[in-house]
MDTraj code that builds the backbone (N, CA, C; nanometers):
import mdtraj as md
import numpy as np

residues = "UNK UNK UNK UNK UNK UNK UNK UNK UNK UNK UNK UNK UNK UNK UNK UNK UNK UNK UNK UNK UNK UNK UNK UNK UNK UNK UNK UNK UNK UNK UNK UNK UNK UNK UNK UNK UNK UNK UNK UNK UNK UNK UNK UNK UNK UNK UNK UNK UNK UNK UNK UNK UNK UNK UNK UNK UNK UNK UNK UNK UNK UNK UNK UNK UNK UNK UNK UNK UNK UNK UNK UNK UNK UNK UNK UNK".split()
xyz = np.array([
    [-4.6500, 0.2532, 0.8862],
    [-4.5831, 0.1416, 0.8222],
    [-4.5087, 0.1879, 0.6965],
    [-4.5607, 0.3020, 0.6093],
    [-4.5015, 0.3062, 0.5128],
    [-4.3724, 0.4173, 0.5589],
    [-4.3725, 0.4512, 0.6603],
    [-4.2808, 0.5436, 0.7353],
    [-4.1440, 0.4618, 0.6831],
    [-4.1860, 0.2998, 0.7688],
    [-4.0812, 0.2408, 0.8191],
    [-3.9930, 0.1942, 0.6809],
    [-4.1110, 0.1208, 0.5817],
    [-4.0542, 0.0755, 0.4828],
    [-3.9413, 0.1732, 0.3958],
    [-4.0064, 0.2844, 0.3355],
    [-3.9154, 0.3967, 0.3289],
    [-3.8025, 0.3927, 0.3970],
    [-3.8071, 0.4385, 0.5320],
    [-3.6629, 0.4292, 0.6348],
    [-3.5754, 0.3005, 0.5548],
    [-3.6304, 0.1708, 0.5745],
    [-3.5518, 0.0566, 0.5145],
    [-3.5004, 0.0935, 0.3674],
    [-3.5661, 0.0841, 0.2834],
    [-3.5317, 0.1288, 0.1208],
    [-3.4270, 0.2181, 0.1294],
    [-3.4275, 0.2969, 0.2021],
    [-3.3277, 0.4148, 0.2150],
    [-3.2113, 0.4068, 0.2833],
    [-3.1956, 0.3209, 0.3794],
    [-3.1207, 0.2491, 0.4490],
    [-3.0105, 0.1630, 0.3451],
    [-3.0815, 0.0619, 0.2927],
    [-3.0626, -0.0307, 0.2132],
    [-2.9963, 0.0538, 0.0657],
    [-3.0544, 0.1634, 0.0404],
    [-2.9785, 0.2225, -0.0791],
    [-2.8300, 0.3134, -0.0660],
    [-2.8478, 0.3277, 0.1069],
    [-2.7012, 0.4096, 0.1475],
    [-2.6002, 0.2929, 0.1868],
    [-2.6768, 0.1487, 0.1741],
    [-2.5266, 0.0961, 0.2250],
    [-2.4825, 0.0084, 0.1078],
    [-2.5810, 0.0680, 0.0202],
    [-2.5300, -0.0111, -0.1545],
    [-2.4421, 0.0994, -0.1857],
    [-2.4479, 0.1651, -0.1807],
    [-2.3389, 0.3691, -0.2005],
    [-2.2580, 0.3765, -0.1256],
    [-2.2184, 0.2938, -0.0193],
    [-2.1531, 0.3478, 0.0190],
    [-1.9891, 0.2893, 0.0054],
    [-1.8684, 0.3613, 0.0694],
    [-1.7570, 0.2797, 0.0219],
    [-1.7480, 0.1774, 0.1198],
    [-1.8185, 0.0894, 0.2118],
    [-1.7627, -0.0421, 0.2707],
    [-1.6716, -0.1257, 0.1886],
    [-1.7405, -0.1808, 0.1045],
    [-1.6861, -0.2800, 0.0284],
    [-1.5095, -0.2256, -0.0297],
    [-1.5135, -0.1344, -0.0737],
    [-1.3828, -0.0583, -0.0964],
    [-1.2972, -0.0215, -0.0080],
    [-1.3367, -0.0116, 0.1093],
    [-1.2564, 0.0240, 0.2712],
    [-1.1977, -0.1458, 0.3039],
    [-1.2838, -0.2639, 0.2531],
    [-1.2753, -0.4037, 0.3013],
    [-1.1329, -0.3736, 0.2233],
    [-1.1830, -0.4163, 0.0905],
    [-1.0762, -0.4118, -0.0274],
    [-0.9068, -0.3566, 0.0424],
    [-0.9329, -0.2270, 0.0241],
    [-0.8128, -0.1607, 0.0694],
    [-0.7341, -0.1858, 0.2146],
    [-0.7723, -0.1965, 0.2974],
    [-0.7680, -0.2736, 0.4531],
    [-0.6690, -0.3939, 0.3949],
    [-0.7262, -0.4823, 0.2816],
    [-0.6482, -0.5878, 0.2854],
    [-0.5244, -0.5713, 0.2495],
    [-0.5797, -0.4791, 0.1131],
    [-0.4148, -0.4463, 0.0321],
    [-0.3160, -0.3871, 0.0878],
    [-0.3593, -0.2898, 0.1953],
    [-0.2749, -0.2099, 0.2860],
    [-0.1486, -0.3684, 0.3608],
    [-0.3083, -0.4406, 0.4459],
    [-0.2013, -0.5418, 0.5246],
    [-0.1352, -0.6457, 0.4432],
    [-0.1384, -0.6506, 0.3142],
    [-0.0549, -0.7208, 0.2460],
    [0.0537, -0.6521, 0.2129],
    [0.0786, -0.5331, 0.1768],
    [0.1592, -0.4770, 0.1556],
    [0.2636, -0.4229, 0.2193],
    [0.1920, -0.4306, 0.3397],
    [0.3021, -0.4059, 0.5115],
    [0.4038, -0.5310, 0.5304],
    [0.3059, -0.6366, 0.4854],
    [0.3856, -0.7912, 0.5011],
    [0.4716, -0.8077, 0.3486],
    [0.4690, -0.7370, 0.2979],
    [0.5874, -0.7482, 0.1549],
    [0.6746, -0.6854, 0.1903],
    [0.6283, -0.5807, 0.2835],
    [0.7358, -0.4381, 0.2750],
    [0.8692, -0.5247, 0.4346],
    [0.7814, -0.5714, 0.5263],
    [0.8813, -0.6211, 0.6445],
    [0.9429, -0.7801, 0.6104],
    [0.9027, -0.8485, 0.4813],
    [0.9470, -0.9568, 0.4491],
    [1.0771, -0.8959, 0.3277],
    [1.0783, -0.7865, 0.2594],
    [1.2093, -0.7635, 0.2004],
    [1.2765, -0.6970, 0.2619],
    [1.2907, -0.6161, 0.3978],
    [1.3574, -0.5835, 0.5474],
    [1.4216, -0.6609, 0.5931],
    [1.3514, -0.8125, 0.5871],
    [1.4083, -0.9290, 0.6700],
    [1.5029, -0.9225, 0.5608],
    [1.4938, -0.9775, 0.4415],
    [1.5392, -1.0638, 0.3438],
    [1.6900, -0.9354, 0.3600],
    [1.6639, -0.7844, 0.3192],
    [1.7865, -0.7329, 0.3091],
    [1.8539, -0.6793, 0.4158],
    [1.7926, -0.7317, 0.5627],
    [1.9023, -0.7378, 0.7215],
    [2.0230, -0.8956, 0.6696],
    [1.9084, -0.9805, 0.6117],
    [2.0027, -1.0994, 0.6078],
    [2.1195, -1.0591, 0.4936],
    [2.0524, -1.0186, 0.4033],
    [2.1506, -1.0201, 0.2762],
    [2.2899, -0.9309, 0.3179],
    [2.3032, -0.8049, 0.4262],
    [2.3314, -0.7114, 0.4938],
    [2.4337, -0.7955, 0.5822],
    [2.3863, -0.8755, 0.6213],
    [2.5119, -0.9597, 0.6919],
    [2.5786, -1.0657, 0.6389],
    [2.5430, -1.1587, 0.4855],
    [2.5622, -1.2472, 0.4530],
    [2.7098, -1.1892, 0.3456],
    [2.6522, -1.0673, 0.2905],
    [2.7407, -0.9937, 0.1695],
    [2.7100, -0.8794, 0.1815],
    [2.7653, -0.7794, 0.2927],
    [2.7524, -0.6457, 0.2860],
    [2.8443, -0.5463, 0.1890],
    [2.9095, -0.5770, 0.0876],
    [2.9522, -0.5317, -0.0524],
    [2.8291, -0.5163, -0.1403],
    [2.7755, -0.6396, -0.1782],
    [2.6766, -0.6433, -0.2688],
    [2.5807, -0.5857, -0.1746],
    [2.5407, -0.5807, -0.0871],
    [2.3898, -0.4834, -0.0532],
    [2.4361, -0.3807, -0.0145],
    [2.5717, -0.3171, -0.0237],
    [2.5948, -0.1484, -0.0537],
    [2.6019, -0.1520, -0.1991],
    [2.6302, -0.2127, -0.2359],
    [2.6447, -0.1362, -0.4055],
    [2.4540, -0.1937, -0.4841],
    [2.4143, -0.2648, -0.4476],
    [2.2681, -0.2786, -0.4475],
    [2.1791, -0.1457, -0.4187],
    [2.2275, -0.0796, -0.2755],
    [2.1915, -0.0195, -0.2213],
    [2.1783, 0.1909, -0.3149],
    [2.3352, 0.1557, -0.3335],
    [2.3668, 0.2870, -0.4316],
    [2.3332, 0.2599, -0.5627],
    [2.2702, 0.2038, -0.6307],
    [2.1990, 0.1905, -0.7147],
    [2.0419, 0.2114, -0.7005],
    [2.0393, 0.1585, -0.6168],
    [1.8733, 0.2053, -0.5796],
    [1.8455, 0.3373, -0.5749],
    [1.9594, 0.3424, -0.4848],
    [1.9598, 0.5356, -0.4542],
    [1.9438, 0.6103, -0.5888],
    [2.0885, 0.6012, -0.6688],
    [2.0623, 0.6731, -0.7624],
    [1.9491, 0.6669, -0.8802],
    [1.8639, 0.5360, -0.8669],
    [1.7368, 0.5242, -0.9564],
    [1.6749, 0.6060, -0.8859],
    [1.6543, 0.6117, -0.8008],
    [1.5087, 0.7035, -0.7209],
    [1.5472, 0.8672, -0.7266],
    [1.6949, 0.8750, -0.7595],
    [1.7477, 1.0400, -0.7444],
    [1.7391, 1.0594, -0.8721],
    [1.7532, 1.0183, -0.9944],
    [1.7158, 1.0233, -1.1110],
    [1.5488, 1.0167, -1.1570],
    [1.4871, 0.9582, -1.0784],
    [1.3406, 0.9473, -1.0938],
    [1.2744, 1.0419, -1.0372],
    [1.3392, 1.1290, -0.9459],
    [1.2723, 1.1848, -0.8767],
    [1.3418, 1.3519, -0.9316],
    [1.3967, 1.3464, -0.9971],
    [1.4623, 1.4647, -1.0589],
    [1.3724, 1.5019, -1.2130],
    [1.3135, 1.4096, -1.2714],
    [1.2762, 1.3627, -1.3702],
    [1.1613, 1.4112, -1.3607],
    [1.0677, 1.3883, -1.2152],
    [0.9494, 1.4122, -1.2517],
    [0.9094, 1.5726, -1.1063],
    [1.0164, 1.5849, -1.1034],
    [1.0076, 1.7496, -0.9869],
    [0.9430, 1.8640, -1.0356],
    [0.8737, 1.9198, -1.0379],
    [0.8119, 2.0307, -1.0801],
    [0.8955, 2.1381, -1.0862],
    [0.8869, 2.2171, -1.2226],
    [1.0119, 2.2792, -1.2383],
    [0.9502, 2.4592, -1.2221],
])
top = md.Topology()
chain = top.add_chain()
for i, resn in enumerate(residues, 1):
    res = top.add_residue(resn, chain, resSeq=i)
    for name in ("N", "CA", "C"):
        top.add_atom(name, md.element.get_by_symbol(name[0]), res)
traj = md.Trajectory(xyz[None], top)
């Protein structure tokens, strides 16, 4: 009996340690973040056909923030 109790206690202390709760967590944030990422896709296919001037020059701006940001922090 005291085999078993042990087994339990020990049981019970690896699934307080362990990362479940943080795998839940992240799982969600992941699928929220998939649904932000294909809801501003939609938003800039539409914007893409509504005013394709402004979402190229939107577009080359973006670019060059991220080519500047990414120049900025390149390992030299």
């Amino acid at each position: 009996m005291a085999i078993d109790e042990q087994i339990d206690r020990l049981q019970a202390q690896l699934k307080r340690q362990s990362l479940e709760p943080i795998d839940n967590v992240l799982n969600e944030a992941i699928v929220q973040l998939s649904a932000a990422v294909r809801s501003l896709a939609a938003w800039l296919r539409q914007t893409a056909d509504e005013q394709p001037l402004t979402t190229l020059l939107l577009s080359l701006e973006a670019g060059y923030a991220v080519a500047r940001l990414g120049r900025r922090h390149a390992r030299r």
